[in-house]
PALUMMI-35797 format. One record per atom (N, C-alpha, C): residue number from 1; residue in one letter; atom name; x, y, z. Coordinates in Angstrom, 2 decimals, decimal comma. Example, Ala and Ser with C-alpha at 12.3 -4.5 7.8 and 13.67 -1.06 7.14 Angstrom:
{rec 1 'A' 'N' {13,19 -5,69 7,80}} {rec 1 'A' 'CA' {12,30 -4,50 7,80}} {rec 1 'A' 'C' {13,20 -3,30 7,80}} {rec 2 'S' 'N' {12,85 -2,25 7,08}} {rec 2 'S' 'CA' {13,67 -1,06 7,14}} {rec 2 'S' 'C' {12,90 0,03 7,87}} 
This chain:
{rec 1 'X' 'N' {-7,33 2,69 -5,27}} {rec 1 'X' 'CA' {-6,88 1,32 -5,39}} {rec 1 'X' 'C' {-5,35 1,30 -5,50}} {rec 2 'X' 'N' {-4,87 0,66 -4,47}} {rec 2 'X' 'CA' {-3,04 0,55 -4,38}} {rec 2 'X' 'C' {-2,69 -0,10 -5,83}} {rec 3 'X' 'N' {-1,44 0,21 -6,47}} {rec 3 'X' 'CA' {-0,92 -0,46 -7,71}} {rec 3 'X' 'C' {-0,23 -1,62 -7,34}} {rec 4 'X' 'N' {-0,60 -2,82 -8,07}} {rec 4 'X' 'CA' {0,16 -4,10 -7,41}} {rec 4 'X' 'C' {0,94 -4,13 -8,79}} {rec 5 'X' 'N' {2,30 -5,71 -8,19}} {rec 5 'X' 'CA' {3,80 -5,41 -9,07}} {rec 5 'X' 'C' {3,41 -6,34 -9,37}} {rec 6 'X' 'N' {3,50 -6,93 -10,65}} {rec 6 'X' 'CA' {3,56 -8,28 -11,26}} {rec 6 'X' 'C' {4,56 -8,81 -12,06}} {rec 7 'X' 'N' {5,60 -8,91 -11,77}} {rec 7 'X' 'CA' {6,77 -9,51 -12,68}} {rec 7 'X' 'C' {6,54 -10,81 -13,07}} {rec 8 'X' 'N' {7,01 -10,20 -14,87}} {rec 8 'X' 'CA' {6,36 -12,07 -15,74}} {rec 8 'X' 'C' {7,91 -13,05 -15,14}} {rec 9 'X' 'N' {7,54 -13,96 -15,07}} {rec 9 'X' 'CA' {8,60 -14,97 -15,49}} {rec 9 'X' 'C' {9,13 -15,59 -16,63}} {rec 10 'X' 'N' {8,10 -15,14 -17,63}} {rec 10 'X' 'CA' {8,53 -15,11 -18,81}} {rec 10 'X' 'C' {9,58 -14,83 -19,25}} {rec 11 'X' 'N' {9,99 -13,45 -18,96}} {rec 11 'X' 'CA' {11,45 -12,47 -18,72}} {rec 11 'X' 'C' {13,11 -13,19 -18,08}} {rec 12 'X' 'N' {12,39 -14,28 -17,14}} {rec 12 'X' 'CA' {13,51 -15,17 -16,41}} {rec 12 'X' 'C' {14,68 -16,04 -17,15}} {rec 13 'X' 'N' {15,72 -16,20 -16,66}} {rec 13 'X' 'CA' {16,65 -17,16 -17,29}} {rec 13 'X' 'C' {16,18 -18,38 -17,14}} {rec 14 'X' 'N' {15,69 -18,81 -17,78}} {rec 14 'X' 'CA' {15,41 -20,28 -17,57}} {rec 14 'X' 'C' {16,52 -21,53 -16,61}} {rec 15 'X' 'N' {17,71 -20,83 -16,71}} {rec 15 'X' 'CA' {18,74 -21,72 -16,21}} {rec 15 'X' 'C' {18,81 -20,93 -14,80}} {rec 16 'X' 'N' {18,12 -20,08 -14,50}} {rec 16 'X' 'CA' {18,18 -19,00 -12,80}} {rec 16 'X' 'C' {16,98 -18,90 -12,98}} {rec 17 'X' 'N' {15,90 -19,87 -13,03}} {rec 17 'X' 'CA' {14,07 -19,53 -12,97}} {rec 17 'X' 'C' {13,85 -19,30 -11,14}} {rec 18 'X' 'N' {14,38 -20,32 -10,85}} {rec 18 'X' 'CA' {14,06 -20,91 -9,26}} {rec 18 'X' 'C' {14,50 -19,76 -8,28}} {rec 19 'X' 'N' {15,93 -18,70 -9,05}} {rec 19 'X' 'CA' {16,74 -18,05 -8,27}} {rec 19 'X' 'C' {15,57 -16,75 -8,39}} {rec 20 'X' 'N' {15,49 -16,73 -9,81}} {rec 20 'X' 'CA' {15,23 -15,21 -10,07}} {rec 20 'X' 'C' {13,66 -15,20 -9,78}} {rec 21 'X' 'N' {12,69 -16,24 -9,06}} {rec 21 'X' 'CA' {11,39 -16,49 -8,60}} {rec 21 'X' 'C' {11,38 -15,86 -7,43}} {rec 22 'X' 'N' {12,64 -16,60 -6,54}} {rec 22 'X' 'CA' {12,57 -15,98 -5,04}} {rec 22 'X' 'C' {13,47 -14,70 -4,98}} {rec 23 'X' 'N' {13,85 -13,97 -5,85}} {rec 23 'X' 'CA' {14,30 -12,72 -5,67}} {rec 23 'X' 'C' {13,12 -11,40 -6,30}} {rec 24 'X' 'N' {12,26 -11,99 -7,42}} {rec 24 'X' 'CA' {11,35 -11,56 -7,23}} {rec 24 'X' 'C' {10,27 -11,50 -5,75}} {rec 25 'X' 'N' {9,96 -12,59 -5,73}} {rec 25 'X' 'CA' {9,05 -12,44 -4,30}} {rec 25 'X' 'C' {9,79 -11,54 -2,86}} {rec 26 'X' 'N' {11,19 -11,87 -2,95}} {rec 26 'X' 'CA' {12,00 -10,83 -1,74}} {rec 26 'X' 'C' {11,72 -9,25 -2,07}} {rec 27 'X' 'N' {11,92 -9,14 -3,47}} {rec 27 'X' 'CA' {11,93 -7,45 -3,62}} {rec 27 'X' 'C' {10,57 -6,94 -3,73}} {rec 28 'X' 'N' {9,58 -7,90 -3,11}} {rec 28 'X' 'CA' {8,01 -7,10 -2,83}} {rec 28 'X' 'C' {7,24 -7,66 -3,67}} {rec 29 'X' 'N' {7,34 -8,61 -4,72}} {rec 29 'X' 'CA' {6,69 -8,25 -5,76}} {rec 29 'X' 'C' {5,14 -8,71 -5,45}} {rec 30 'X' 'N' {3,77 -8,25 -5,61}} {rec 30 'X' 'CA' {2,57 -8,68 -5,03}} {rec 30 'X' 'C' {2,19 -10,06 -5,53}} {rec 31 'X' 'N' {2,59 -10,20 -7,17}} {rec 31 'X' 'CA' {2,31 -11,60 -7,50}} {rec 31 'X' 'C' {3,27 -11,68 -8,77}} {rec 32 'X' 'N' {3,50 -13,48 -8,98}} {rec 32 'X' 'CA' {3,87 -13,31 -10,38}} {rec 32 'X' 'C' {3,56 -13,32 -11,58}} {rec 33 'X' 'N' {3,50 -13,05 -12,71}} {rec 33 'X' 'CA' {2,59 -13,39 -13,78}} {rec 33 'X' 'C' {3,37 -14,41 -14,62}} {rec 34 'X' 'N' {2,97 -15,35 -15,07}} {rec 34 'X' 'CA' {2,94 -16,33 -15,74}} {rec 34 'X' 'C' {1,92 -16,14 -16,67}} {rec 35 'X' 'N' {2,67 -16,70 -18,05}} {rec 35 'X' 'CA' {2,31 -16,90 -19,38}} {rec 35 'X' 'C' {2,66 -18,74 -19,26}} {rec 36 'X' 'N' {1,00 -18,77 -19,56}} {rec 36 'X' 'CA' {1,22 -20,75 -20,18}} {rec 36 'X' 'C' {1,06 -20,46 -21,66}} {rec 37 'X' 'N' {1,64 -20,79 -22,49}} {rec 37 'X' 'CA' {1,31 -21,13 -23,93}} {rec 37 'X' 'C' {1,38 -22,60 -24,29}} {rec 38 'X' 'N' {0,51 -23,12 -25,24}} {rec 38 'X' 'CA' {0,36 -24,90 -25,54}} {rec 38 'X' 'C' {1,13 -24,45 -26,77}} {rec 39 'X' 'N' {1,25 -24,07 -27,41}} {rec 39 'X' 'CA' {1,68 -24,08 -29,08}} {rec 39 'X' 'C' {0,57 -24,35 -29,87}} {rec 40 'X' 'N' {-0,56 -24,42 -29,27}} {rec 40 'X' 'CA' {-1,65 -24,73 -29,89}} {rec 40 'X' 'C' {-2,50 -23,55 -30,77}} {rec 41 'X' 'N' {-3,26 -22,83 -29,58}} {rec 41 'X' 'CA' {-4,25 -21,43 -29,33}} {rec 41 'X' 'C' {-3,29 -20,72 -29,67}} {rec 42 'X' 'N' {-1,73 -20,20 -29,55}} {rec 42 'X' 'CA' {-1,21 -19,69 -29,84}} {rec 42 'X' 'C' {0,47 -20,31 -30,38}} {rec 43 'X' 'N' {1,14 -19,57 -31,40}} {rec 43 'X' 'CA' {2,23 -20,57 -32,12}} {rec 43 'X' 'C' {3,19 -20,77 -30,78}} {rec 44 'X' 'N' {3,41 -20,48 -30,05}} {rec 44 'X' 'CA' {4,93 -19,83 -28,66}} {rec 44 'X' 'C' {4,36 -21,12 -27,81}} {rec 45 'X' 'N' {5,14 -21,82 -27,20}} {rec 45 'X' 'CA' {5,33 -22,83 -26,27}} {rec 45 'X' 'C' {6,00 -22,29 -25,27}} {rec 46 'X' 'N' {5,24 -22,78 -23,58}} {rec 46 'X' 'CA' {6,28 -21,86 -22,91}} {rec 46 'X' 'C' {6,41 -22,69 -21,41}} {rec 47 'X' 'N' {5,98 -22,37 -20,49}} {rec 47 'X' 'CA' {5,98 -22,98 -19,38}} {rec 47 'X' 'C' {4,49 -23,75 -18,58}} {rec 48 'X' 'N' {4,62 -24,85 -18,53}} {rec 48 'X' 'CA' {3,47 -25,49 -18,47}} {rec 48 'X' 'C' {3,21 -26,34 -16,80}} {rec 49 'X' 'N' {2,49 -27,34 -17,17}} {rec 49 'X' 'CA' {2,18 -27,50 -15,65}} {rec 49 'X' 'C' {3,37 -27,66 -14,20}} {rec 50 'X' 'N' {4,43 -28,29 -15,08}} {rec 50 'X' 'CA' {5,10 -28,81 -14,40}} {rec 50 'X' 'C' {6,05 -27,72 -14,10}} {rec 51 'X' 'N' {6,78 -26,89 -14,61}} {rec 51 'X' 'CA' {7,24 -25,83 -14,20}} {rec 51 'X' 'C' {6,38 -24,94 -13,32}} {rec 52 'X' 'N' {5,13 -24,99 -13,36}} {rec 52 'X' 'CA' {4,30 -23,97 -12,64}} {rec 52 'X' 'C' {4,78 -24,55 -11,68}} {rec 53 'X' 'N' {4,02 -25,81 -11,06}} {rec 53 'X' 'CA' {4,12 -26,42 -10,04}} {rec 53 'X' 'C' {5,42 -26,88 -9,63}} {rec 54 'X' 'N' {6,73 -26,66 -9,89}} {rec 54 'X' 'CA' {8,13 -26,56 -9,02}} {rec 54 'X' 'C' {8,31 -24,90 -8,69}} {rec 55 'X' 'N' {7,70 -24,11 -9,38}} {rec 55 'X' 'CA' {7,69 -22,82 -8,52}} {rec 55 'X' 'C' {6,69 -22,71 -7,53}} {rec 56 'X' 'N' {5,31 -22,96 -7,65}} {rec 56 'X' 'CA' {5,01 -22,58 -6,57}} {rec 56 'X' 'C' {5,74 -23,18 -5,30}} {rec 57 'X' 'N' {6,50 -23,94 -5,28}} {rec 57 'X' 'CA' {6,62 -24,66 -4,02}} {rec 57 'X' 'C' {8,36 -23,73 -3,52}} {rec 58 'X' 'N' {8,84 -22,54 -4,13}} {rec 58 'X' 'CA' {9,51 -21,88 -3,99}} {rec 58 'X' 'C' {8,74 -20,27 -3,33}} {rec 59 'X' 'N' {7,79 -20,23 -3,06}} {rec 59 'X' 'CA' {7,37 -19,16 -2,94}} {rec 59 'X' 'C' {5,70 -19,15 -2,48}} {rec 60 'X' 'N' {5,05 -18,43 -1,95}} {rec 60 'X' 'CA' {3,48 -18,40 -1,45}} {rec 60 'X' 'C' {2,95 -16,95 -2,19}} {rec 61 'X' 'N' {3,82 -15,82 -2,50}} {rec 61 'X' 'CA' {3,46 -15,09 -3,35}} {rec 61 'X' 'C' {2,66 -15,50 -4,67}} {rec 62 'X' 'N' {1,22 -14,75 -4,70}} {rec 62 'X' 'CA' {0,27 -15,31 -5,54}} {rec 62 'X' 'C' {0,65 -15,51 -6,88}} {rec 63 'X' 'N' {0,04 -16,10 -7,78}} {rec 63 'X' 'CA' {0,39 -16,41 -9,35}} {rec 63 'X' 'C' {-0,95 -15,53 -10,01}} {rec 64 'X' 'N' {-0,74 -15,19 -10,70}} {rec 64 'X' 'CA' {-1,10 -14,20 -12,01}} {rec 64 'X' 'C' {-1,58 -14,74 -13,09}} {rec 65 'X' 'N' {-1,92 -15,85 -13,73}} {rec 65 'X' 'CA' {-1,41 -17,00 -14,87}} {rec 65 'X' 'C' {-2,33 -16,56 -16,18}} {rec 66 'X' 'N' {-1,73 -15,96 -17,39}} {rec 66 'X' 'CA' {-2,11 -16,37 -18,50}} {rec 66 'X' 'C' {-2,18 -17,30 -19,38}} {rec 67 'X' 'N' {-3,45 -18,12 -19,12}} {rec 67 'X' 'CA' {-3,68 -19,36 -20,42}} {rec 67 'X' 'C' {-3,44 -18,76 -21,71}} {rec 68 'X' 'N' {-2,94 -19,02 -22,39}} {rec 68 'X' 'CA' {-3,31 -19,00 -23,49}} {rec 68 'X' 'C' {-2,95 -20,46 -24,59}} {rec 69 'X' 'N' {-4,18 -21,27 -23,90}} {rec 69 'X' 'CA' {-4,38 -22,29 -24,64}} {rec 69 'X' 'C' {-5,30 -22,86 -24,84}} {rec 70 'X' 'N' {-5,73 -23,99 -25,64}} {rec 70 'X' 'CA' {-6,70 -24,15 -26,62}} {rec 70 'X' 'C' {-8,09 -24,52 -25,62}} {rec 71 'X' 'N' {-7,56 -25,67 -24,54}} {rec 71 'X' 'CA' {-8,23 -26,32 -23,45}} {rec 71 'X' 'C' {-7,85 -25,59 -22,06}} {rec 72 'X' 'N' {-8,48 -24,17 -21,45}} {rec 72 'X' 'CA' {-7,90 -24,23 -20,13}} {rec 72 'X' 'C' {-8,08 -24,74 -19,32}} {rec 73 'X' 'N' {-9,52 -25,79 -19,13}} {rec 73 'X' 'CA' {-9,77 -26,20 -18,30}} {rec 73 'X' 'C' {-9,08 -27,81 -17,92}} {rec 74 'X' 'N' {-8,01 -27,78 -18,82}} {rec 74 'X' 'CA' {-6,96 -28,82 -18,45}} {rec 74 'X' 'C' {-6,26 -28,13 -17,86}} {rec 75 'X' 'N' {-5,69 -27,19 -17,60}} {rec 75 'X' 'CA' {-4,92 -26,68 -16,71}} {rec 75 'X' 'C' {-4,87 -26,37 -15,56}} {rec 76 'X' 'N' {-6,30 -26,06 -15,20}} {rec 76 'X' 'CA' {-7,04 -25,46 -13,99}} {rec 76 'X' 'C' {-7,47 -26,70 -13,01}} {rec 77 'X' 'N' {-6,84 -26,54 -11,44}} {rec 77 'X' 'CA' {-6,93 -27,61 -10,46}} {rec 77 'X' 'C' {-7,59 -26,88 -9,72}} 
């Protein structure tokens, strides 16, 4: 089984998210991983629908996404 790359965005500058999204996807990466946190299920608040959805539209490289929140099936389209 080939090893796939998953760089979190978590890790990203928030003020270079958009930059450092599509320089991930240029340097190969197979997908990205994303962490959702509500502050709920867990204390950390982090990037939620609406940030998801202005990246994907920067990139077709797959998403990775950790819920970690109370309701995922609010999250899930």
């Amino acid at each position: 089984m080939p090893i796939k790359i998953a760089p979190s965005i978590l890790s990203a500058r928030f003020d270079r998210l958009g930059d450092q999204v599509r320089e991930a996807a240029e340097a190969g990466a197979d997908m990205l991983h994303i962490d959702v946190m509500d502050g709920h299920f867990v204390p950390n608040l982090t990037m939620g629908p609406a940030i998801v959805k202005s990246i994907r539209a920067l990139t077709k490289v797959p998403f990775d996404t950790h819920l970690m929140v109370t309701h995922p099936q609010d999250f899930v389209q």
